[in-house]
mmCIF file of the N, C-alpha and C atoms, coordinates in Angstrom:
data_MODEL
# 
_entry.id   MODEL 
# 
loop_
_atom_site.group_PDB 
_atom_site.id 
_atom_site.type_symbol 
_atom_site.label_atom_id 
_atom_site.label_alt_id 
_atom_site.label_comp_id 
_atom_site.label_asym_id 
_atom_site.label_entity_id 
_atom_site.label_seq_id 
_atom_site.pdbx_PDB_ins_code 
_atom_site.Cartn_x 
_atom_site.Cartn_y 
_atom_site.Cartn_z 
_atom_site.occupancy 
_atom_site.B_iso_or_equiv 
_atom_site.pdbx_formal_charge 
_atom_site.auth_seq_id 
_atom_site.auth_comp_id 
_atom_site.auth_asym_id 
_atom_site.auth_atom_id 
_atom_site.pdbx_PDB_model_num 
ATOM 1   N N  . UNK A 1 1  ? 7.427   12.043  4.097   1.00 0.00 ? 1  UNK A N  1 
ATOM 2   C CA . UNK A 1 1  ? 8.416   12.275  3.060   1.00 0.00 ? 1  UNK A CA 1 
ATOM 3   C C  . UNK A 1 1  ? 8.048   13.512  2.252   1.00 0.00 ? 1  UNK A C  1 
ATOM 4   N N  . UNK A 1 2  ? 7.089   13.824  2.090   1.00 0.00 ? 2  UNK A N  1 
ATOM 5   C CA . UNK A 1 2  ? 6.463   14.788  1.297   1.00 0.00 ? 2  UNK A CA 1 
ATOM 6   C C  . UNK A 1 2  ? 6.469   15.758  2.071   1.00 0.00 ? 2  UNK A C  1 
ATOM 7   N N  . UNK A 1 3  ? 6.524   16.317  3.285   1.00 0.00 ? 3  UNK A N  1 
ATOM 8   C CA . UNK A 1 3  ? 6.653   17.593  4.569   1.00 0.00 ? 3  UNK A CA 1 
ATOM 9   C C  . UNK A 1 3  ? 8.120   17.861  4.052   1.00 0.00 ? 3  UNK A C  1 
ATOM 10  N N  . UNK A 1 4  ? 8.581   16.662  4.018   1.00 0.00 ? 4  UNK A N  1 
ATOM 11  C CA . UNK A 1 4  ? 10.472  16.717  3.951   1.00 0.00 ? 4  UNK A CA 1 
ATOM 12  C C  . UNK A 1 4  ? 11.337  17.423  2.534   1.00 0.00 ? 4  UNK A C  1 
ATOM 13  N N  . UNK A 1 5  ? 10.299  16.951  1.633   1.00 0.00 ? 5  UNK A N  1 
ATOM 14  C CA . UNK A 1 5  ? 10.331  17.563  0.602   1.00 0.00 ? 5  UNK A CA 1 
ATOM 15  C C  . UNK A 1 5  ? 10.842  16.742  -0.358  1.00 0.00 ? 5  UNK A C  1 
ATOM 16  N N  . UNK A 1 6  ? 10.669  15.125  -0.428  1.00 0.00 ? 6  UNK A N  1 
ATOM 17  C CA . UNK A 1 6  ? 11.240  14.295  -0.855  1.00 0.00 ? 6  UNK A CA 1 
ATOM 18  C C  . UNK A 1 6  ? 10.382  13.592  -2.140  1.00 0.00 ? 6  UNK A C  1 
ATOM 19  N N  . UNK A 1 7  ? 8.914   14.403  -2.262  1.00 0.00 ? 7  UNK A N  1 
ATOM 20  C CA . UNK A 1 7  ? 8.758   14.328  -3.854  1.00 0.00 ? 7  UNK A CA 1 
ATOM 21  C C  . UNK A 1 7  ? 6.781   14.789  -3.387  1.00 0.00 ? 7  UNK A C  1 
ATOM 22  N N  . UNK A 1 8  ? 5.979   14.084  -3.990  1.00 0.00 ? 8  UNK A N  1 
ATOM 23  C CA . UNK A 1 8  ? 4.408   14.100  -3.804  1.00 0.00 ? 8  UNK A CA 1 
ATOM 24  C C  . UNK A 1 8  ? 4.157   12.634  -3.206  1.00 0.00 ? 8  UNK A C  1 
ATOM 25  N N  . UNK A 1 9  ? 3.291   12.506  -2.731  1.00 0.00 ? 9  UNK A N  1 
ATOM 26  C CA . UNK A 1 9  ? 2.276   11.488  -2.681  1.00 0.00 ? 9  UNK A CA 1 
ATOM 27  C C  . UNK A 1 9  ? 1.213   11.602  -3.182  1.00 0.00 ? 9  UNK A C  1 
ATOM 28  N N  . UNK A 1 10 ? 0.127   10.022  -3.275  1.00 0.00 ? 10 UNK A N  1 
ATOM 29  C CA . UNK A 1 10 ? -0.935  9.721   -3.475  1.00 0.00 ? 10 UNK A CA 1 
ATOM 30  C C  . UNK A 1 10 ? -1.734  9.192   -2.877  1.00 0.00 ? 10 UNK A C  1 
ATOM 31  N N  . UNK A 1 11 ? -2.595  9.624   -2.117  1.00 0.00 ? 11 UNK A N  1 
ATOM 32  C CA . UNK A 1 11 ? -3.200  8.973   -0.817  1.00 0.00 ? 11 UNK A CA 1 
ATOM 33  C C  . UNK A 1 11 ? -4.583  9.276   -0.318  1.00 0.00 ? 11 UNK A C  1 
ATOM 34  N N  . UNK A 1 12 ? -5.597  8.198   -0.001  1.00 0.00 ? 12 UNK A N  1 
ATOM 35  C CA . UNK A 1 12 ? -6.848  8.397   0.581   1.00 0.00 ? 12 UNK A CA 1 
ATOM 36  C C  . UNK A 1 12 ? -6.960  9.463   1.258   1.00 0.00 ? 12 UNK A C  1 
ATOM 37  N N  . UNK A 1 13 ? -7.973  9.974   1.082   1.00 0.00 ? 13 UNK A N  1 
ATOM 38  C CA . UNK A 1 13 ? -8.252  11.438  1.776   1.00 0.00 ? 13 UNK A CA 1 
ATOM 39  C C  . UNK A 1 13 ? -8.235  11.167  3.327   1.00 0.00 ? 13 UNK A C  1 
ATOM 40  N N  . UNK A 1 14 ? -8.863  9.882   4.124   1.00 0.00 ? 14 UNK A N  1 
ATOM 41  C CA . UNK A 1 14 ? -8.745  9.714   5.156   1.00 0.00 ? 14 UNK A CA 1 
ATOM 42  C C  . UNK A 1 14 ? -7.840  9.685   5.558   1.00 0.00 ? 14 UNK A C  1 
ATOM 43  N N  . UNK A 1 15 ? -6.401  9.450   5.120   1.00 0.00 ? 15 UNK A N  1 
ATOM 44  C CA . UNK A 1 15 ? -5.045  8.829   5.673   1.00 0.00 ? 15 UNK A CA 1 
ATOM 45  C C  . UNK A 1 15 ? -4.261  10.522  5.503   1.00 0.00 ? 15 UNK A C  1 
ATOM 46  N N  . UNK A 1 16 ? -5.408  11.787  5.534   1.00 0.00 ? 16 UNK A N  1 
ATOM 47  C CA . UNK A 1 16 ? -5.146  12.632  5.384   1.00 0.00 ? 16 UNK A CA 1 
ATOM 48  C C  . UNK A 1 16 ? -4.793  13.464  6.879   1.00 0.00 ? 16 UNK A C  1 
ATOM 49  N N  . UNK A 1 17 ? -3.595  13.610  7.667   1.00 0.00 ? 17 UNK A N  1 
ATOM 50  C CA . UNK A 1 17 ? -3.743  14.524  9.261   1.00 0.00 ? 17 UNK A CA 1 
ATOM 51  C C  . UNK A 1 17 ? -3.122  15.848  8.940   1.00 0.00 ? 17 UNK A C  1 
ATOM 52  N N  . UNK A 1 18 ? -4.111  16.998  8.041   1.00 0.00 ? 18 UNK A N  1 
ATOM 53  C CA . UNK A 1 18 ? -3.587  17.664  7.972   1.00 0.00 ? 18 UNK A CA 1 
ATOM 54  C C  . UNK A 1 18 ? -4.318  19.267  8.352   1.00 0.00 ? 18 UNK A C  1 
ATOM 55  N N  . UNK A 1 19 ? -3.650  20.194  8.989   1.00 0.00 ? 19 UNK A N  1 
ATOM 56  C CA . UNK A 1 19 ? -4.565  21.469  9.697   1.00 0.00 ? 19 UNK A CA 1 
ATOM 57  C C  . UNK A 1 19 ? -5.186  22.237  8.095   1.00 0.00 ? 19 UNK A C  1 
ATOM 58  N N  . UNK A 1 20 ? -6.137  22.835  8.816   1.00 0.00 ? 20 UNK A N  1 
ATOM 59  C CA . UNK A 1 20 ? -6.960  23.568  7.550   1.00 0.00 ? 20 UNK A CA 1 
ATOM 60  C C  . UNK A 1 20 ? -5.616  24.519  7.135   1.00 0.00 ? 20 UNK A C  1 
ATOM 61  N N  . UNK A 1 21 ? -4.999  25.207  8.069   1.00 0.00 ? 21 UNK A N  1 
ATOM 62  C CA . UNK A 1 21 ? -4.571  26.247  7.681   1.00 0.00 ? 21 UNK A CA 1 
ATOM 63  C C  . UNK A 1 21 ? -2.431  25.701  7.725   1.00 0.00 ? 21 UNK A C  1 
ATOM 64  N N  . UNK A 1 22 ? -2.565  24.927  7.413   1.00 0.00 ? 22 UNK A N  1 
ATOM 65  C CA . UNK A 1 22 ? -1.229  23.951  6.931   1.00 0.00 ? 22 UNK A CA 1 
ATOM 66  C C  . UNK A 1 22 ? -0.075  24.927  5.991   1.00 0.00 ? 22 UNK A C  1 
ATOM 67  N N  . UNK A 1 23 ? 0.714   25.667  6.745   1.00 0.00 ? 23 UNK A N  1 
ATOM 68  C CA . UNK A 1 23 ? 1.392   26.281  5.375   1.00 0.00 ? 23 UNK A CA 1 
ATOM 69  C C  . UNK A 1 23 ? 2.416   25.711  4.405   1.00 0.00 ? 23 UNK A C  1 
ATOM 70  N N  . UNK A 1 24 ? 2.667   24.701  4.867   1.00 0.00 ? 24 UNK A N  1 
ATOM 71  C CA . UNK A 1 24 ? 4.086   23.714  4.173   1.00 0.00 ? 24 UNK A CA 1 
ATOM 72  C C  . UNK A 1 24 ? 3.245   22.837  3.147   1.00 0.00 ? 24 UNK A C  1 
ATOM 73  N N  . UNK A 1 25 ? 2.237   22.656  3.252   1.00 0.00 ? 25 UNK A N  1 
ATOM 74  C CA . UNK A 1 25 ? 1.569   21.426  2.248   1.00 0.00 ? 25 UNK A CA 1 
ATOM 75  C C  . UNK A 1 25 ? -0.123  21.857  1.696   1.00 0.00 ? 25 UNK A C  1 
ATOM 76  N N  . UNK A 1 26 ? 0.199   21.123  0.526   1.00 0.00 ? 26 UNK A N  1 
ATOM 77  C CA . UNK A 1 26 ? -1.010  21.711  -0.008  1.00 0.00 ? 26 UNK A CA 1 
ATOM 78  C C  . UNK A 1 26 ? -1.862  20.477  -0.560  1.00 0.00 ? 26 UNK A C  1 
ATOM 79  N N  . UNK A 1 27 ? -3.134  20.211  -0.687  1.00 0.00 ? 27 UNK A N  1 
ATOM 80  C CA . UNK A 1 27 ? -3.307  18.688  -1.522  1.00 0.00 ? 27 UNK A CA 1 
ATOM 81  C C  . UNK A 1 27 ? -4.561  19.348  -2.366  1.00 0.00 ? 27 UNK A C  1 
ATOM 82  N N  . UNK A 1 28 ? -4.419  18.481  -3.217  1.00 0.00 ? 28 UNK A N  1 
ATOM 83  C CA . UNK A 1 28 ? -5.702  18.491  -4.221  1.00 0.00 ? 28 UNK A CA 1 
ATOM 84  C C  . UNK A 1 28 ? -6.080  17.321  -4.899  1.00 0.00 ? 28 UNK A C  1 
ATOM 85  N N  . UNK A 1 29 ? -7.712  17.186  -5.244  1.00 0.00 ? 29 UNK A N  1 
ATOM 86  C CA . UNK A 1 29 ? -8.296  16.214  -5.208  1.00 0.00 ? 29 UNK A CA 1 
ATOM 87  C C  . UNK A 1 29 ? -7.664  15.575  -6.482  1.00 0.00 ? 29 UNK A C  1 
ATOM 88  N N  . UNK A 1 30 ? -8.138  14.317  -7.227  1.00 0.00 ? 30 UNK A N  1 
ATOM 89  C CA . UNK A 1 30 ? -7.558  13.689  -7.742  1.00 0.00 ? 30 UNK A CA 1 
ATOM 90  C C  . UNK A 1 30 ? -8.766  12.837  -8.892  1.00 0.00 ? 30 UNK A C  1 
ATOM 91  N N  . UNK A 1 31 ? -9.496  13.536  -9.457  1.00 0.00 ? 31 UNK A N  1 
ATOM 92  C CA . UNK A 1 31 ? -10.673 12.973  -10.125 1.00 0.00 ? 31 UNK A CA 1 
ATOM 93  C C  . UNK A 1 31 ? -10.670 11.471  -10.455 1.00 0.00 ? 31 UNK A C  1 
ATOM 94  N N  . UNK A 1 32 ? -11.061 10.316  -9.295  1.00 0.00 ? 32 UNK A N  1 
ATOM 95  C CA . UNK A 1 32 ? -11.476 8.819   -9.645  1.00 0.00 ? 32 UNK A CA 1 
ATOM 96  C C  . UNK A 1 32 ? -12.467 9.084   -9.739  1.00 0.00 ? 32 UNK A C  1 
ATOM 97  N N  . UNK A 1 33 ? -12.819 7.407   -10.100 1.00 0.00 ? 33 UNK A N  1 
ATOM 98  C CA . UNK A 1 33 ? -14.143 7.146   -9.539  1.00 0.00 ? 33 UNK A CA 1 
ATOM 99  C C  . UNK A 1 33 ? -14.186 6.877   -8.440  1.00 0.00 ? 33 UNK A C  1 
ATOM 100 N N  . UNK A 1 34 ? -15.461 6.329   -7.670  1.00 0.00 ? 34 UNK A N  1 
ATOM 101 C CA . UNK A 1 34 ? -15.444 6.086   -6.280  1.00 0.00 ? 34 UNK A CA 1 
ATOM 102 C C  . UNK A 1 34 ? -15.178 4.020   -6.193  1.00 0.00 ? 34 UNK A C  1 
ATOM 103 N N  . UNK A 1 35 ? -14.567 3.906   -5.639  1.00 0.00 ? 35 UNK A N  1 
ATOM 104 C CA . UNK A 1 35 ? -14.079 2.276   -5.547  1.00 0.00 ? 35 UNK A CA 1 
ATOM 105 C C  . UNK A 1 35 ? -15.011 1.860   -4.446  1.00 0.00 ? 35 UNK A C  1 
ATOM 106 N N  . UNK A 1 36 ? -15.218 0.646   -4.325  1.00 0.00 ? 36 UNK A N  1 
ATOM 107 C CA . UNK A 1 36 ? -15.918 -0.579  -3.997  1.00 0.00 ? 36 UNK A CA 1 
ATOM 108 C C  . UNK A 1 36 ? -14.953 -0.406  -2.474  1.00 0.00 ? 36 UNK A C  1 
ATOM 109 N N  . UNK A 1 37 ? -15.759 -1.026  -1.056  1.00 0.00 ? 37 UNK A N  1 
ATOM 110 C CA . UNK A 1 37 ? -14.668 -1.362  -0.185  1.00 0.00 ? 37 UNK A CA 1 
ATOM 111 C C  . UNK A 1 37 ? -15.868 -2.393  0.462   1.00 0.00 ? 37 UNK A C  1 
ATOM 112 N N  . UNK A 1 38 ? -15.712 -3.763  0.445   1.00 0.00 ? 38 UNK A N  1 
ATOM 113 C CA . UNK A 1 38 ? -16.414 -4.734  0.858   1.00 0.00 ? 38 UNK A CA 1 
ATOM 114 C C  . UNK A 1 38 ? -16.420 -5.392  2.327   1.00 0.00 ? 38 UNK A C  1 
ATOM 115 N N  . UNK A 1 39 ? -17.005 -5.715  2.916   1.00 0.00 ? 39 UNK A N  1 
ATOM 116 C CA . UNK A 1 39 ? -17.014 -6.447  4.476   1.00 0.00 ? 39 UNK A CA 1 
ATOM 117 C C  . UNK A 1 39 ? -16.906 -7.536  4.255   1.00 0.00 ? 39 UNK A C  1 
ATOM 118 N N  . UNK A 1 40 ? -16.269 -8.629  4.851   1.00 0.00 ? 40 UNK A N  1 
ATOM 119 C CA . UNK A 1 40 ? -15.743 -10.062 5.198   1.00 0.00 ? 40 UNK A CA 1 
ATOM 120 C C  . UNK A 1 40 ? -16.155 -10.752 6.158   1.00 0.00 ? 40 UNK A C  1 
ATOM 121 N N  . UNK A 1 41 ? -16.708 -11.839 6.138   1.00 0.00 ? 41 UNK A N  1 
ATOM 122 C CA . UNK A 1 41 ? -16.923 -12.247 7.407   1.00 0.00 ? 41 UNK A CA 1 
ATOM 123 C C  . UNK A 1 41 ? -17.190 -14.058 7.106   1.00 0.00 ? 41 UNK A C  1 
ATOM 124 N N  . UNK A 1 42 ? -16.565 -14.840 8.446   1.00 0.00 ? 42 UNK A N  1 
ATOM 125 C CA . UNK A 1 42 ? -16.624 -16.397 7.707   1.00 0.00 ? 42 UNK A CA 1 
ATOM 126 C C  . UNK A 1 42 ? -18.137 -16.850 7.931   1.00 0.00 ? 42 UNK A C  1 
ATOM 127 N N  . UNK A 1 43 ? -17.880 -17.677 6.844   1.00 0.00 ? 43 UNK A N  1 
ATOM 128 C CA . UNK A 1 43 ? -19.453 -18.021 6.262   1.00 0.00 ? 43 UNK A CA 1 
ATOM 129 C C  . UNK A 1 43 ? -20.250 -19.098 7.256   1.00 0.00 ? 43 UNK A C  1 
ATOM 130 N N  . UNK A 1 44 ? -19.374 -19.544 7.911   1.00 0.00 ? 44 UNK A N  1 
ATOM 131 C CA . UNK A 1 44 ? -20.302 -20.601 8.702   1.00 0.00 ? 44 UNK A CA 1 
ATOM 132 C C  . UNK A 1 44 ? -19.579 -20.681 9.623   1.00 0.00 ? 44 UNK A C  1 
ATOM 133 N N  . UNK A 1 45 ? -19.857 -19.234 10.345  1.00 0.00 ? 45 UNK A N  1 
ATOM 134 C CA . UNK A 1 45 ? -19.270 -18.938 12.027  1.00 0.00 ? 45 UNK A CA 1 
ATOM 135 C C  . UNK A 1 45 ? -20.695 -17.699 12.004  1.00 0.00 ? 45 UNK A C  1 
ATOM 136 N N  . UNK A 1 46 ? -20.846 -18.015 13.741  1.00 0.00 ? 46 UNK A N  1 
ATOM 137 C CA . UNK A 1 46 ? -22.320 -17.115 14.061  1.00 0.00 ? 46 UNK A CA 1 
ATOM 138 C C  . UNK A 1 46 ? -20.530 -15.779 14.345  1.00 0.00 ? 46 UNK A C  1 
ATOM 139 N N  . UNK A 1 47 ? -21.888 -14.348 13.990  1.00 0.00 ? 47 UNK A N  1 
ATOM 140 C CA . UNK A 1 47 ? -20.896 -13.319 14.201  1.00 0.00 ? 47 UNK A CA 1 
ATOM 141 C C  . UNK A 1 47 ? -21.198 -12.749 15.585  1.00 0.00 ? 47 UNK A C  1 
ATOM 142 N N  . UNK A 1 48 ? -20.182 -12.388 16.592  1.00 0.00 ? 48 UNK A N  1 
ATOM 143 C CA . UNK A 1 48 ? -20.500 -11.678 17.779  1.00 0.00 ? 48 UNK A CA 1 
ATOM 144 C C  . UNK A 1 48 ? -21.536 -10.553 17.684  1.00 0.00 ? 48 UNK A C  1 
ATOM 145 N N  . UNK A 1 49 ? -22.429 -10.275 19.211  1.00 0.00 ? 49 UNK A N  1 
ATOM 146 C CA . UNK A 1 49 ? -23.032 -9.294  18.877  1.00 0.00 ? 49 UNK A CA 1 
ATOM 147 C C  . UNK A 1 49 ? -22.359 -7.832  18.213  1.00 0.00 ? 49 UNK A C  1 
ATOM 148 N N  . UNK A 1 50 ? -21.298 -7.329  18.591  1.00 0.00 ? 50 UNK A N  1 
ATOM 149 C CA . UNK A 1 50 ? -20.722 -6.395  18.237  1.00 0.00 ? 50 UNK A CA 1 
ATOM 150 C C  . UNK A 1 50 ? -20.175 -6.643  17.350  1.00 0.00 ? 50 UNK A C  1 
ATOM 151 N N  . UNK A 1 51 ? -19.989 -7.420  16.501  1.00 0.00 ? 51 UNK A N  1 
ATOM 152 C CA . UNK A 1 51 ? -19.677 -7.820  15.146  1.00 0.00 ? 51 UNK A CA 1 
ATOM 153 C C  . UNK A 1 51 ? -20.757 -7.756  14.289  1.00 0.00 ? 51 UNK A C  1 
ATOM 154 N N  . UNK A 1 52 ? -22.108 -8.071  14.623  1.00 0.00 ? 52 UNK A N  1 
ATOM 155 C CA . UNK A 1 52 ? -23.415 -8.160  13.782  1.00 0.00 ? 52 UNK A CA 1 
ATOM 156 C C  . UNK A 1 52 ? -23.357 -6.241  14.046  1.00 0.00 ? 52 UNK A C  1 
ATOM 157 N N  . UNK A 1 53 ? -23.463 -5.622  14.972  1.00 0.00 ? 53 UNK A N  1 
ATOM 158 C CA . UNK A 1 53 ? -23.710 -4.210  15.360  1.00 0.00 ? 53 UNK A CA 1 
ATOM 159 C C  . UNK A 1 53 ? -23.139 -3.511  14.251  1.00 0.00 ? 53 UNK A C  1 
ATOM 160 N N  . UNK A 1 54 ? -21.565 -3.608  14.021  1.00 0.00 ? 54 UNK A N  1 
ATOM 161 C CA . UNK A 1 54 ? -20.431 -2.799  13.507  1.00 0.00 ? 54 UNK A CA 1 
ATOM 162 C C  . UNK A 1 54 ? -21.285 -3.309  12.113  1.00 0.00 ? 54 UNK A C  1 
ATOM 163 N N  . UNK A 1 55 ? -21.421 -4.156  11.358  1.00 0.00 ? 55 UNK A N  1 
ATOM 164 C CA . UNK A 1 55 ? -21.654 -4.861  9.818   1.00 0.00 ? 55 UNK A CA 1 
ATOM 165 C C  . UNK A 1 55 ? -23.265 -3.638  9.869   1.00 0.00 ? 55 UNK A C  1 
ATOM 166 N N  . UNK A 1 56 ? -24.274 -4.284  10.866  1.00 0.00 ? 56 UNK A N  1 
ATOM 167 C CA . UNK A 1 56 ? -25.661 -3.174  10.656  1.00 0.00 ? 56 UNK A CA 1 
ATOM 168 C C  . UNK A 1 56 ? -24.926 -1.489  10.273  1.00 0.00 ? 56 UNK A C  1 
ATOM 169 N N  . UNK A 1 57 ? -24.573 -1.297  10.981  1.00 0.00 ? 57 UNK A N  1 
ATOM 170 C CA . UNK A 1 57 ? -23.957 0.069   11.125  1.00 0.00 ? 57 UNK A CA 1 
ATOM 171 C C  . UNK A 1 57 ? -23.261 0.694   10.090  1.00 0.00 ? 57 UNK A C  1 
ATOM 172 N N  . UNK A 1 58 ? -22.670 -0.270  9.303   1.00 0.00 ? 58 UNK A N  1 
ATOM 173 C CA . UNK A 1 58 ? -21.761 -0.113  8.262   1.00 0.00 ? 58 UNK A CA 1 
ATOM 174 C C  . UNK A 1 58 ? -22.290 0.024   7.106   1.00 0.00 ? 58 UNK A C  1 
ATOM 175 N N  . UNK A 1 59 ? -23.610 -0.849  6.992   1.00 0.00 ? 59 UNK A N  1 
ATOM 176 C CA . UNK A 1 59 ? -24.089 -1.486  5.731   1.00 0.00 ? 59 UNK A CA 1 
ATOM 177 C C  . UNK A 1 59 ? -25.918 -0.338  5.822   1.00 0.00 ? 59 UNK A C  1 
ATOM 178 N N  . UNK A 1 60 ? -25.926 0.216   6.902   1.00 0.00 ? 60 UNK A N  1 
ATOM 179 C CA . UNK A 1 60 ? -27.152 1.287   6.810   1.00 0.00 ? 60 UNK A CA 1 
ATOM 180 C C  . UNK A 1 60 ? -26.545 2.568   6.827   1.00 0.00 ? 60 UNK A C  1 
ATOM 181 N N  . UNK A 1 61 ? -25.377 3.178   7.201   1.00 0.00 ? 61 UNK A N  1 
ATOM 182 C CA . UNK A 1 61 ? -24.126 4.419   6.351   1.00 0.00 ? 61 UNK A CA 1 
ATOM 183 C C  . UNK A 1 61 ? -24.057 3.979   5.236   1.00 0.00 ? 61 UNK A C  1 
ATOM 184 N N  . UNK A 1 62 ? -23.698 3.269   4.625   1.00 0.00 ? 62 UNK A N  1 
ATOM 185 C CA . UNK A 1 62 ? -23.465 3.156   3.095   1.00 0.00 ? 62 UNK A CA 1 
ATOM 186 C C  . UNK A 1 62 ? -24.401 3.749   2.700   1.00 0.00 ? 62 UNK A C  1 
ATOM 187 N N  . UNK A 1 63 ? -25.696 2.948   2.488   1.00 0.00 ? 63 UNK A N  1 
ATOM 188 C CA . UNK A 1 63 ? -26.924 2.728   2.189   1.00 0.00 ? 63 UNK A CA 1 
ATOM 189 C C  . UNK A 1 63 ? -27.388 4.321   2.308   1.00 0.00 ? 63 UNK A C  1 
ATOM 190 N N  . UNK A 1 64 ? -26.981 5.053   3.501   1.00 0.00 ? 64 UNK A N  1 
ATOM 191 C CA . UNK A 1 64 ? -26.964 6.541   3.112   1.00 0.00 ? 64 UNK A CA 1 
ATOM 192 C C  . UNK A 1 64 ? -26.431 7.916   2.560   1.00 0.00 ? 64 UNK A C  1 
ATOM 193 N N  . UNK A 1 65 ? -25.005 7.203   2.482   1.00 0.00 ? 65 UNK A N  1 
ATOM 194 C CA . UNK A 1 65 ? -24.309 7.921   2.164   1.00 0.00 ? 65 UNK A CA 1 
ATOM 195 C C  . UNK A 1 65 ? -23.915 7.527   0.233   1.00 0.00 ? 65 UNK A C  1 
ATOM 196 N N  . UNK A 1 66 ? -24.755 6.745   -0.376  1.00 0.00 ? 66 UNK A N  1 
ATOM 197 C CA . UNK A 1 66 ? -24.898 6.066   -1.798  1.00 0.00 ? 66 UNK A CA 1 
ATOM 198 C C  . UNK A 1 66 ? -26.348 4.957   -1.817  1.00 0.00 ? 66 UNK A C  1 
ATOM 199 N N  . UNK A 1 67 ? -27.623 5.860   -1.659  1.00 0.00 ? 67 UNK A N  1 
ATOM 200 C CA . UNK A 1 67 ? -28.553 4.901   -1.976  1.00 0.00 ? 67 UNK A CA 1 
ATOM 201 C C  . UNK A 1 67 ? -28.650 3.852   -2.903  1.00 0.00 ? 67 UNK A C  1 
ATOM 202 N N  . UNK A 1 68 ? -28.069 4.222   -4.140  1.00 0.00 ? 68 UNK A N  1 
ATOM 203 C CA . UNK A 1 68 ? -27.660 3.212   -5.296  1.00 0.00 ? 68 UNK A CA 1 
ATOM 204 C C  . UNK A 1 68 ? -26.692 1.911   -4.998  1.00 0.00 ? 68 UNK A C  1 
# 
């Protein structure tokens, strides 16, 4: 809607598909803070191996990408 010219959006940088050199659109950042995004998983079910993999994986990126 916003290519179209049908007003702005507001949107995660990831949900972002746009070329560096984009001449129709322009974005700029948007000073938050950084929000919380939590993992789920049921409490008294064993998790698949590739389910335990993806959670390790997830939870040692964090851990580097925000030691705090």
């Amino acid at each position: 809607m916003v290519r179209a010219g049908l007003g702005i959006a507001v949107m995660p940088q990831l949900s972002l598909d746009l070329a560096a050199d984009d001449p129709d659109l322009t974005t700029h950042p948007v000073p938050l803070s950084p929000r919380e995004i939590w993992l789920a998983w049921p409490a008294h079910q064993t998790l698949s191996p590739l389910a335990q993999l993806f959670r390790t994986l997830t939870t040692t990126l964090a851990a580097e990408l925000d030691p705090s």
